[in-house]
Wavefront OBJ file of the C-alpha trace (Angstrom):
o trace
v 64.073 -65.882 -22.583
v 60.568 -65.857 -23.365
v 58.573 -62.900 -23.065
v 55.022 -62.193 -21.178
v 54.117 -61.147 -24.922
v 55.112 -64.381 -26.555
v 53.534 -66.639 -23.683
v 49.887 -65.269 -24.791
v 48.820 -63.896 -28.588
v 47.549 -60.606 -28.274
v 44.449 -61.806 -29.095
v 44.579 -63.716 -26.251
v 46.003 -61.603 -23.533
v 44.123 -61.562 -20.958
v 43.887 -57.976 -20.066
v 43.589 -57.328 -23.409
v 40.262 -59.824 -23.473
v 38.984 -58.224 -20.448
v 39.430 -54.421 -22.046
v 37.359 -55.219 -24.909
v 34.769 -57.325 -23.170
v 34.055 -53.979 -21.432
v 33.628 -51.911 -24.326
v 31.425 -54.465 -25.783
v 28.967 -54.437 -22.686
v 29.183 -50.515 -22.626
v 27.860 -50.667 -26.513
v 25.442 -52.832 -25.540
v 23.737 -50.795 -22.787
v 24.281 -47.699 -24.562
v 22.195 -49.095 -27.678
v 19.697 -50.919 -25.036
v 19.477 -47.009 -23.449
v 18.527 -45.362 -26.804
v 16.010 -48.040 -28.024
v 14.754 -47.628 -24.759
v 14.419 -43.836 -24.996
v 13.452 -43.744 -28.547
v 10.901 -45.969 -27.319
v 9.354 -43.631 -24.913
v 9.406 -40.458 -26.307
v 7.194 -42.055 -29.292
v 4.665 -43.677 -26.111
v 4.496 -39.990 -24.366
v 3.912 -37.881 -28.135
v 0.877 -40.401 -28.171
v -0.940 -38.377 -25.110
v -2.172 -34.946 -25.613
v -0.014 -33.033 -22.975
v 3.189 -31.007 -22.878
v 5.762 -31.274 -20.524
v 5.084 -27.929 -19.477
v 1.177 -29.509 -17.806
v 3.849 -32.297 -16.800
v 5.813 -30.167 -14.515
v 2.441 -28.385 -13.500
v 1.022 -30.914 -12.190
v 3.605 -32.656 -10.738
v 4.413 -29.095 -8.828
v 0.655 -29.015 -7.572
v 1.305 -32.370 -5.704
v 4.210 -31.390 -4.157
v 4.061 -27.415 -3.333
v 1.364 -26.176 -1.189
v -0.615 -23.247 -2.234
v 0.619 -19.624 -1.249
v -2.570 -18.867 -0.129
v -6.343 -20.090 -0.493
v -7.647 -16.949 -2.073
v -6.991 -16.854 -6.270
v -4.142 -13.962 -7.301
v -5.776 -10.670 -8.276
v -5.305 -10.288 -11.779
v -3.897 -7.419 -13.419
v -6.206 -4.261 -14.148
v -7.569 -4.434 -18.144
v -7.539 -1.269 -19.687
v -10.866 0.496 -20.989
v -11.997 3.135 -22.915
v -12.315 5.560 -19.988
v -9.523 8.390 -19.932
v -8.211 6.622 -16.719
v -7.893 3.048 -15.393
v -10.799 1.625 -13.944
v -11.499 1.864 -10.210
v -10.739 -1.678 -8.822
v -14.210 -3.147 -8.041
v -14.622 -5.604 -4.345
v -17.851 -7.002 -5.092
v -18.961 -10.264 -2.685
v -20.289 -13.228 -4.077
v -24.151 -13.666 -2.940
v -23.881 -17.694 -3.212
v -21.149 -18.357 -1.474
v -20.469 -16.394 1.454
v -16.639 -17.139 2.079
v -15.887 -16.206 -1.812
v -14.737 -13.014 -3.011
v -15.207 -11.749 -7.087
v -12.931 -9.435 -8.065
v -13.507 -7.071 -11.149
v -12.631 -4.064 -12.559
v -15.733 -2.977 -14.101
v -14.876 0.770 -13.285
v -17.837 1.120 -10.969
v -17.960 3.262 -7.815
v -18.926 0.368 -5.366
v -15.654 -0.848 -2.655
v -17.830 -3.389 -0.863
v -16.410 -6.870 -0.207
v -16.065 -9.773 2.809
v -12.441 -10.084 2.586
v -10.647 -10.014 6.479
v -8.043 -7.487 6.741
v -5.342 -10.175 6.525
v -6.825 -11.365 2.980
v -6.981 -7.392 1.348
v -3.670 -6.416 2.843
v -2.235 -9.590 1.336
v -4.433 -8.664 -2.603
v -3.091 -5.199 -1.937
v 0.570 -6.150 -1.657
v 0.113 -8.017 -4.583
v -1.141 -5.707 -7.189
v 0.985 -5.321 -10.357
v 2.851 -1.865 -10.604
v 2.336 -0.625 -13.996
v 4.633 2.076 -15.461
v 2.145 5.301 -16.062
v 4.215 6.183 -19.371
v 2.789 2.702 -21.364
v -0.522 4.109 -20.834
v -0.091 7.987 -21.428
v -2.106 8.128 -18.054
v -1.670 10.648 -15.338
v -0.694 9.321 -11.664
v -3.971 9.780 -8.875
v -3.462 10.762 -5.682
v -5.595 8.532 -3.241
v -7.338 10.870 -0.463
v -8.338 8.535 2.436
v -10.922 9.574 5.532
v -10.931 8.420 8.553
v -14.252 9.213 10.147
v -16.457 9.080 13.383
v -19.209 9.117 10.929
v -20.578 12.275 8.428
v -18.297 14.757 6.594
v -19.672 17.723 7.394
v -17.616 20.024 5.450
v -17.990 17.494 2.693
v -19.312 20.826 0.585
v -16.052 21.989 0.754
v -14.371 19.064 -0.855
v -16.645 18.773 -3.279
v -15.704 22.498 -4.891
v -11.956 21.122 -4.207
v -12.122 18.262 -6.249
v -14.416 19.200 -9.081
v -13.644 19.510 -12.412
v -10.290 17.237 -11.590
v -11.914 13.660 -12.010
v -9.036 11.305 -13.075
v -6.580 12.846 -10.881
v -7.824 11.765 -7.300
v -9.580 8.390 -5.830
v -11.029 8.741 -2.469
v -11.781 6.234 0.515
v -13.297 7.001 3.361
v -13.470 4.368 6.755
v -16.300 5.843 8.925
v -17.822 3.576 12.425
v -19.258 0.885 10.950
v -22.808 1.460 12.303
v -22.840 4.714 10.645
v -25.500 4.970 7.708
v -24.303 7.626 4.954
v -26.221 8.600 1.999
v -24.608 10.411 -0.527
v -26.153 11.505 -3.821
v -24.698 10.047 -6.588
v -23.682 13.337 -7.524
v -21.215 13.365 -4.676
v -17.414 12.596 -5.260
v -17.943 10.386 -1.765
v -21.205 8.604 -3.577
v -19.438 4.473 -2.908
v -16.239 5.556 -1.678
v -17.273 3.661 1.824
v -14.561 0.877 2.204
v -15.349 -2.278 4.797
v -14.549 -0.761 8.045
v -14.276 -1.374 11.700
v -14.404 0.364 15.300
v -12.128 2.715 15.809
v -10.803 4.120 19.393
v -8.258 6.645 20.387
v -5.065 5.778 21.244
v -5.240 2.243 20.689
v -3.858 -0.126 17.784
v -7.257 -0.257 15.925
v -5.973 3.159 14.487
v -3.289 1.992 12.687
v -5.861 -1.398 11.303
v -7.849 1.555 9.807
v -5.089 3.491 8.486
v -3.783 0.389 7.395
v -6.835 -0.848 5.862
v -7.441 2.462 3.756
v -3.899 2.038 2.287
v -4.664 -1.701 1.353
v -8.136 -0.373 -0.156
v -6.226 2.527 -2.264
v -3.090 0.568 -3.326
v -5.902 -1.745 -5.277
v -6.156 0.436 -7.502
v -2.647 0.570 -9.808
v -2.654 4.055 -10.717
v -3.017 5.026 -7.518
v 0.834 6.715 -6.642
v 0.632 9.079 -3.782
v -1.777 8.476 -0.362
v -2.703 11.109 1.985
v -4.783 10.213 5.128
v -7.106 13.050 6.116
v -10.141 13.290 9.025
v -13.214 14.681 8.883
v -11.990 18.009 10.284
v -9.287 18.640 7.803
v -9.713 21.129 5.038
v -7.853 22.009 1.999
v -5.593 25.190 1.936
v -4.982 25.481 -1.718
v -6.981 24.583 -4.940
v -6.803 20.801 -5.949
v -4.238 21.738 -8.979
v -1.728 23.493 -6.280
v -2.194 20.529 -4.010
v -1.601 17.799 -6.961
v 1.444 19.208 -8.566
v 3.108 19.543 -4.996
v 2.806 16.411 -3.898
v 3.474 14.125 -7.384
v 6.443 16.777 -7.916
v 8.077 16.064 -4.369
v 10.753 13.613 -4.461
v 10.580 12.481 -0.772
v 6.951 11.752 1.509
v 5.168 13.701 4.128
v 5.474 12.465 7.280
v 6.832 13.612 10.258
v 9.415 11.303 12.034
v 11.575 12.269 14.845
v 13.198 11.465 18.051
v 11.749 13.293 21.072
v 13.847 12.280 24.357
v 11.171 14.045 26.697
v 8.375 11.426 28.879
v 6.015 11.876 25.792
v 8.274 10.547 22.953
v 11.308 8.012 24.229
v 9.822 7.786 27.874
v 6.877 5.873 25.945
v 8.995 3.287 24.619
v 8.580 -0.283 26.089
v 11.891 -2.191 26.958
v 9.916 -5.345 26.131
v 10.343 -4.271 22.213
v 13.548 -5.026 22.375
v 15.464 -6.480 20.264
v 13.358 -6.570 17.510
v 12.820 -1.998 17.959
v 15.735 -0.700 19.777
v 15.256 2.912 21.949
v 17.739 4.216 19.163
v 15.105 2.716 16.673
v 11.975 4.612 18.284
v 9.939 7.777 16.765
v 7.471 9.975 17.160
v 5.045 12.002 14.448
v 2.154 13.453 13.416
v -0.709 10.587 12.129
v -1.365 12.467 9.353
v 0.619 11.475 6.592
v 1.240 11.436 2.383
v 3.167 8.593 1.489
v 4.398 7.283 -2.265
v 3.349 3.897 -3.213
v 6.512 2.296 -2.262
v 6.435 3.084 1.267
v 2.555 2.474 1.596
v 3.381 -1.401 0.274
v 5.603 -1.342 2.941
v 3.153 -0.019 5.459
v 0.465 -2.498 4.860
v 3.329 -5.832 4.132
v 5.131 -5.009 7.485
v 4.241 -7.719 9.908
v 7.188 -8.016 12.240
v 7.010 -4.603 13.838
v 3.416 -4.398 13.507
v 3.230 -7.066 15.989
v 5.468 -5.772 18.484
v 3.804 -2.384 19.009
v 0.365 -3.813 18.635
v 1.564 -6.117 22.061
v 3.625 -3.704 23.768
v 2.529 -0.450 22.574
v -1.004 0.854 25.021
v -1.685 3.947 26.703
v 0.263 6.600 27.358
v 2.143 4.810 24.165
v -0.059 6.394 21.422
v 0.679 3.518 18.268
v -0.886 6.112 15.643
v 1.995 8.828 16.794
v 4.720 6.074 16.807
v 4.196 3.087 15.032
v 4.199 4.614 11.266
v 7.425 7.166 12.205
v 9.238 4.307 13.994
v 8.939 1.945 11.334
v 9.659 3.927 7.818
v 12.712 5.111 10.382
v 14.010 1.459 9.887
v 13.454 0.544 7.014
v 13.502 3.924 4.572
v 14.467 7.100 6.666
v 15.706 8.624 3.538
v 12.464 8.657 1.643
v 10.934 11.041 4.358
v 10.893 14.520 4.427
v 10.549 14.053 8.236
v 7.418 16.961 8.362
v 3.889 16.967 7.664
v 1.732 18.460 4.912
v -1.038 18.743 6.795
v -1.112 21.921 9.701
v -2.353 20.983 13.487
v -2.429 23.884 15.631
v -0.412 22.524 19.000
v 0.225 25.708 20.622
v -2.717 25.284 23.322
v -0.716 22.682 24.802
v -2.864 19.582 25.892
v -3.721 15.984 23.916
v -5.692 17.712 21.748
v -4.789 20.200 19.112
v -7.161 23.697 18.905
v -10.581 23.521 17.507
v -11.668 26.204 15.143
v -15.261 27.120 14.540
v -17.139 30.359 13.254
v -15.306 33.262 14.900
v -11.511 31.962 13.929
v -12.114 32.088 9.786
v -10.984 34.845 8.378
v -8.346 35.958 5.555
v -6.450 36.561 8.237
v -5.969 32.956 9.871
v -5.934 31.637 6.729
v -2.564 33.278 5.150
v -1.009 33.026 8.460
v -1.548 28.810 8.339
v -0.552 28.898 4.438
v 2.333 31.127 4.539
v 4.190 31.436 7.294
v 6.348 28.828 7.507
v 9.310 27.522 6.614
v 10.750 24.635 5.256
v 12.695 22.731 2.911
v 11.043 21.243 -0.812
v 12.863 19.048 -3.106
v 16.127 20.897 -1.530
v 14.943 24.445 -1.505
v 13.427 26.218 1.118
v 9.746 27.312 0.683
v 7.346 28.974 2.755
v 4.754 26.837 1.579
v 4.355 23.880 3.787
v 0.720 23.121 4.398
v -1.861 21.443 1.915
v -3.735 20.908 4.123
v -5.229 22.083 7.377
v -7.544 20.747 10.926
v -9.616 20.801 13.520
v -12.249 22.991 11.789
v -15.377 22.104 13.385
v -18.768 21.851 11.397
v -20.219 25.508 11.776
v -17.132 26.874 10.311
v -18.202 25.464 7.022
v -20.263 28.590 5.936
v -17.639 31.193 6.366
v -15.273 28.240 4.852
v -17.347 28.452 1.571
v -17.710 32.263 1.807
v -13.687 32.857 1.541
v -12.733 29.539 -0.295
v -13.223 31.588 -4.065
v -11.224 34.097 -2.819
v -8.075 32.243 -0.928
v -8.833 29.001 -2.578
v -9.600 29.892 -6.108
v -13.016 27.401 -5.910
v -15.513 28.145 -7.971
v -18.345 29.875 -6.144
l 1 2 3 4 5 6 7 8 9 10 11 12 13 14 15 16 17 18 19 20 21 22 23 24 25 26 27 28 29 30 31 32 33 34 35 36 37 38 39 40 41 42 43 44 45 46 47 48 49 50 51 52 53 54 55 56 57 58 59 60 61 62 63 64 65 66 67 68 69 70 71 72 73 74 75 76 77 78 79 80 81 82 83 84 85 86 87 88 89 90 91 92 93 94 95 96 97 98 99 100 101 102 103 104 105 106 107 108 109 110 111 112 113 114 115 116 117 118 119 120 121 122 123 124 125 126 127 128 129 130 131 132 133 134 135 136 137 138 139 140 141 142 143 144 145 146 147 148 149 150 151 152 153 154 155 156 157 158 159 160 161 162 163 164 165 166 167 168 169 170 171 172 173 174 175 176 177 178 179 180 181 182 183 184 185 186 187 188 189 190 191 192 193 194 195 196 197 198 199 200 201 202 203 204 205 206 207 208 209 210 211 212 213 214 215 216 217 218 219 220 221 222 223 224 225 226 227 228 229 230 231 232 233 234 235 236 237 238 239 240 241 242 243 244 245 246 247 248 249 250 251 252 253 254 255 256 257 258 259 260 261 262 263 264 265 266 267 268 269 270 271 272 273 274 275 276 277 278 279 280 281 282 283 284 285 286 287 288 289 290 291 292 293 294 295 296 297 298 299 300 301 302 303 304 305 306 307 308 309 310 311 312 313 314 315 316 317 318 319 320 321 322 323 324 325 326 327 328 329 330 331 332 333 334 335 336 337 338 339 340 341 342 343 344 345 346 347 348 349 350 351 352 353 354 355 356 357 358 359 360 361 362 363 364 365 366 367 368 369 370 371 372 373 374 375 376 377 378 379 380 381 382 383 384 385 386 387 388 389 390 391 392 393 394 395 396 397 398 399 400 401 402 403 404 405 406 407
């Protein structure tokens, strides 16, 4: 019998024929391929760019910008004992163009929108303090009808502490200051806007003294103060109790009576649930972390600034309700700074001339009590209001001896 093998040579098998035609034509594209390649890599080494400019540009076609505005860059150190105060200075020539420097001058002015600084604030580097050998600033922001009349006050609080504090004040916009350059408030005005009780342009202000403050890297802790609010201890006191403090200040708590749940609107729902909603004091210290949060939040923001009007206060909700969602733990859930309430009414008491004495004042600083970083402390005001402007002379008189100013 004859075989399949002895019909055909093996040369001439046919599926042997048609195994190595294949390998043939695979050798033969493969060598084609790298001549080809070999080819073009010599071509591109001809033109001066990298493949990195390649990818660039080819990304630029394709990707849309984040944003119109140019990223901030990062804060350049200088010879100064502190990092420079971020410097908003608007472009004469072109009115829609911003220049940001850090030259470490006083002046905050710039043309940004809200939307625009909130958006630079969010986006400044966080440096670590110990690369540097710098001490942390606490930021104290103002929010103003117009003057500071116990500015005099302030001044004896802060001197002799300059590298420790930044301030930013956010008075009516037609108000015209004029502050010696002397003053610790000489160009601390930031862009501001008008400003009415009760309504949602409190929290833009509060909100756009945060943005202003978190420019400014070194910038760690944030307290928002009035023109009525005073200091109860020396600046030192003050400093070391607040960067110490593992939590922030601010009040945040669930009232079930008309004026806390009974002003929450069903229409926030489901984005802020009733088991969602607070209620606290405006006046608040926060850490850096939850002020970026403050000023990036635009999902609840919305909500209350649509369904949140009178009798719903935003500036005694808004704040509380939100840190309640997203970081309740990083609260102490009180406030630093003392409002006398006990008058009952929308207002808290007033205190002028006849109220300031030793008295009043180690009442308010001492006796209280409340928990700090675990233990409990009778000390649990910094700071104090409404102290009208005629109480600044007997304010000065007693502030060497309670406060420890200099006289």
């Amino acid at each position: 019998m004859v075989t399949e093998q002895q019909k055909f040579p093996l040369s001439l098998n046919p599926l042997n024929a048609h195994s190595q035609l294949t390998h043939v034509l695979h050798l033969l594209f493969f060598l084609i391929g790298l001549s080809f390649g070999t080819l073009a890599c010599l071509y591109l080494k001809s033109f001066p760019f990298s493949s990195q400019s390649i990818l660039h540009s080819v990304a630029s076609q394709i990707l849309p910008p984040l944003t119109s505005s140019p990223p901030l860059p990062p804060p350049q150190l200088s010879s100064e004992s502190s990092l420079p105060v971020l410097s908003l200075e608007t472009n004469g020539t072109h009115e829609n163009n911003t220049s940001v420097s850090l030259t470490g001058q006083q002046s905050l002015v710039h043309n940004m929108s809200d939307k625009e600084l909130l958006w630079r604030a969010s986006m400044v580097p966080i440096y670590q303090e110990s690369s540097y050998k710098l001490a942390p600033k606490m930021a104290f922001m103002f929010l103003t009808h117009g003057p500071l009349p116990l500015a005099p006050l302030w001044e004896r609080f802060f001197r002799g502490h300059e590298g420790l504090y930044s301030i930013y004040v956010h008075p009516h916009p037609s108000y015209n200051d004029s502050w010696p350059e002397s003053s610790v408030f000489y160009g601390r005005r930031i862009p501001s806007q008008p400003v009415y009780w009760g309504t949602g342009t409190m929290i833009d202000a509060e909100r756009r003294l945060l943005a202003s403050a978190l420019l400014d890297s070194s910038n760690q802790r944030f307290v928002l103060l009035s023109e009525s609010c005073i200091p109860l201890f020396d600046f030192k006191t003050s400093y070391d109790y607040v960067m110490n403090s593992n939590l922030s200040f601010l009040s945040s708590y669930d009232d079930p009576r008309k004026v806390g749940r009974g002003r929450y609107n069903p229409q926030m729902w489901p984005i802020i649930n009733i088991t969602d909603w607070r209620k606290g004091s405006q006046w608040f210290e926060l850490h850096r972390d939850l002020a970026i949060c403050v000023i990036s939040d635009n999902k609840y923001y919305q909500v209350f600034q649509e369904h949140c009007h009178p009798p719903c206060y935003i500036d005694e909700h808004y704040i509380p309700t939100l840190v309640n969602i997203l970081h309740p733990e990083l609260i102490s859930n009180r406030s630093i700074t003392w409002v006398d309430w006990s008058r009952g009414g929308p207002h808290p008491g007033k205190f002028g001339w006849g109220q300031i004495t030793d008295e009043f004042f180690n009442r308010v600083r001492h006796e209280s009590e409340c928990a700090y970083n675990g233990n409990t402390t009778s000390m649990c005001f910094l700071f104090a209001r409404k102290f009208l402007p005629n109480a600044l002379e007997p304010l000065l008189r007693i502030a060497p001896l309670l406060l420890g100013f200099d006289p």
